[in-house]
N, C-alpha and C positions, 0 to 999 in steps of 0.2 A: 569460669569461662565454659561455654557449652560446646562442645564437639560437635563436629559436623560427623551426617552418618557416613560409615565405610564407604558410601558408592559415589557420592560428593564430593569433587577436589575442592581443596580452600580456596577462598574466595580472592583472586590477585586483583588489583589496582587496574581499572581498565585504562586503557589506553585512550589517547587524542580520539580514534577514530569509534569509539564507541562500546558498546558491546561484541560479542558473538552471539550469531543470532542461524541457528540450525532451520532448514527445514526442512522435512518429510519426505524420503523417497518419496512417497507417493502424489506427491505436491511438486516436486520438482521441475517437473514439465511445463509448470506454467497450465493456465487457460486462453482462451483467442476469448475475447471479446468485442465486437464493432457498434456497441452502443453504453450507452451510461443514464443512468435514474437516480436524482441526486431527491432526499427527503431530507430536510431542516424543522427541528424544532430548539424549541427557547433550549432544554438541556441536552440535546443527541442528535450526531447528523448520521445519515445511513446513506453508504454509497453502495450501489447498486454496478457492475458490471454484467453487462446483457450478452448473449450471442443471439443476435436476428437472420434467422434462414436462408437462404439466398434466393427466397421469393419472397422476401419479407412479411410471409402469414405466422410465421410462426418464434416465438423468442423464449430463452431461457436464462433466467441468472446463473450465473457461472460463479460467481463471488459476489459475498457482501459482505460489509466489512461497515461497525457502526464506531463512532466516535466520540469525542466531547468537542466542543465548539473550539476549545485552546488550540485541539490538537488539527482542526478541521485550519485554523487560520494558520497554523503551520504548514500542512499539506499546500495550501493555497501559495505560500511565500515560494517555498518549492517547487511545486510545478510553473510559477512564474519564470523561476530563473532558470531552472531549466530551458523552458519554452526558448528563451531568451539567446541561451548559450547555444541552441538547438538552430536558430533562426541567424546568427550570426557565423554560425560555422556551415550551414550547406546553402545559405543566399536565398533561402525561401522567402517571397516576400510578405509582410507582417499583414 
């Protein structure tokens, strides 16, 4: 059996809800983003979040973030139901 190194704790049985998933003081904050650039192809989709100026001359990707098509029609299931639970809870109409 091979040992995990010293800085590594053993690997325990994750739970219902998933992994642990750390992120980065530095990332913490989040980004504002108020637009999106979606590119697809046959094997990677790249999602693009934008910040656009507030005279709209000017735009910056804030994140981008590329995937695989599986994981793309996952996201999409996701943001559905959210959408969903989002629209039924504050009476927005659809």
């Amino acid at each position: 059996m091979t040992e995990l190194p010293p800085d590594l704790p053993p690997e325990e049985p994750l739970e219902a809800s998933g992994p642990v998933v750390a992120i980065p003081p530095d990332q913490f904050q989040g980004r504002w983003a108020n637009d999106v650039q979606l590119a697809v192809t046959t094997h990677e989709v790249t999602l693009d979040m934008v910040r656009i100026g507030p005279m709209g001359q000017y735009g910056e990707v804030v994140s981008r973030v590329s995937f695989s098509p599986l994981l793309f029609a996952k996201l999409v299931d996701i943001l559905n139901e959210a959408w969903e639970d989002y629209v039924e809870a504050s009476g927005v109409p659809r």
